[in-house]
N, C-alpha and C positions, 0 to 999 in steps of 0.2 A: 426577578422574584418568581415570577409563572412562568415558566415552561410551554412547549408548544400545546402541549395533551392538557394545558389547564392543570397542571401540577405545580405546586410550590416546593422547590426545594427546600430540605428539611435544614440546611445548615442555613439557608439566604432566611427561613421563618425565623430561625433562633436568632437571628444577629438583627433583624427587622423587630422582632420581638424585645430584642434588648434594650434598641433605641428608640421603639416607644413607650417602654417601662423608665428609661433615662429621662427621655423630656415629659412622660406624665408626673415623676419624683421631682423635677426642675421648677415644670411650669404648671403644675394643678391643669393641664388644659383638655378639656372631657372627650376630646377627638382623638386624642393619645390614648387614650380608654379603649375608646370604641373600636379601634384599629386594632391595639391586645386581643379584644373580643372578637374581633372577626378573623384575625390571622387561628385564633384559637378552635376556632371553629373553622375555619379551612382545613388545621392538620388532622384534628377530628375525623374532618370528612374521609381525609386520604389514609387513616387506619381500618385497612379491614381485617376479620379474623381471618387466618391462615389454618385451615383443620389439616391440613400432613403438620404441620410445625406443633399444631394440637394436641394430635395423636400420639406424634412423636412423643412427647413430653410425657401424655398419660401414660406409654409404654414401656418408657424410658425414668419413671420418677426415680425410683429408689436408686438406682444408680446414679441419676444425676444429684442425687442427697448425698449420697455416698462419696462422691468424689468432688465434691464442689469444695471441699477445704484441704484438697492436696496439694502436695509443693510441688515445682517444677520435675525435684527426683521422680516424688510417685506416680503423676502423671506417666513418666519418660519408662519407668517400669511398664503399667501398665502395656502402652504403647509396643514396647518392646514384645511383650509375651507373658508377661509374669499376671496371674490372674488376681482380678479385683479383690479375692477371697484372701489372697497369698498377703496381697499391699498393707490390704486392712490387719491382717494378723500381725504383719509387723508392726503394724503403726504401733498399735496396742501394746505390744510387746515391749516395743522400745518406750514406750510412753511408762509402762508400767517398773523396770526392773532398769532403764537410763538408758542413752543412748552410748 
């Protein structure tokens, strides 16, 4: 569940988190509790903020708004070369007059 660096692996916390959310609902037993809360606060601990992933995001919004509801095609446009401006105008397009 710990790691060498004192790290809990995030998949070993959820599935430890599971089974003492399973035997707290089983058995009312208040160590099952407190185990949730501590593991809860370990992952806690091991969230830090990331400022490139940040920045990223602040410099990157509208685009990431922009493109978060396209299909595998638009993306793959995108990707290819065809400009965000180009994607959206179809989308629109086809949205507005059928596809």
């Amino acid at each position: 569940l710990i790691d060498k660096n004192n790290r809990v692996g995030h998949l070993d916390a959820l599935v430890a988190k599971a089974y003492f959310q399973s035997m707290l609902d089983h058995t009312g037993y208040p160590l099952c509790n407190q185990m949730i809360e501590k593991i809860a606060a370990i992952e806690k601990g091991q969230i830090g903020a990331n400022p490139r992933m940040q920045q990223f995001i602040l410099d990157n919004k509208e685009y990431l708004e922009t493109v978060k509801g396209f299909t595998s095609k638009e993306y793959d446009k995108v990707n290819t070369g065809t400009t965000l401006e180009e994607v959206v105008f179809e989308r629109n397009f086809l949205r507005k007059f059928g596809s």
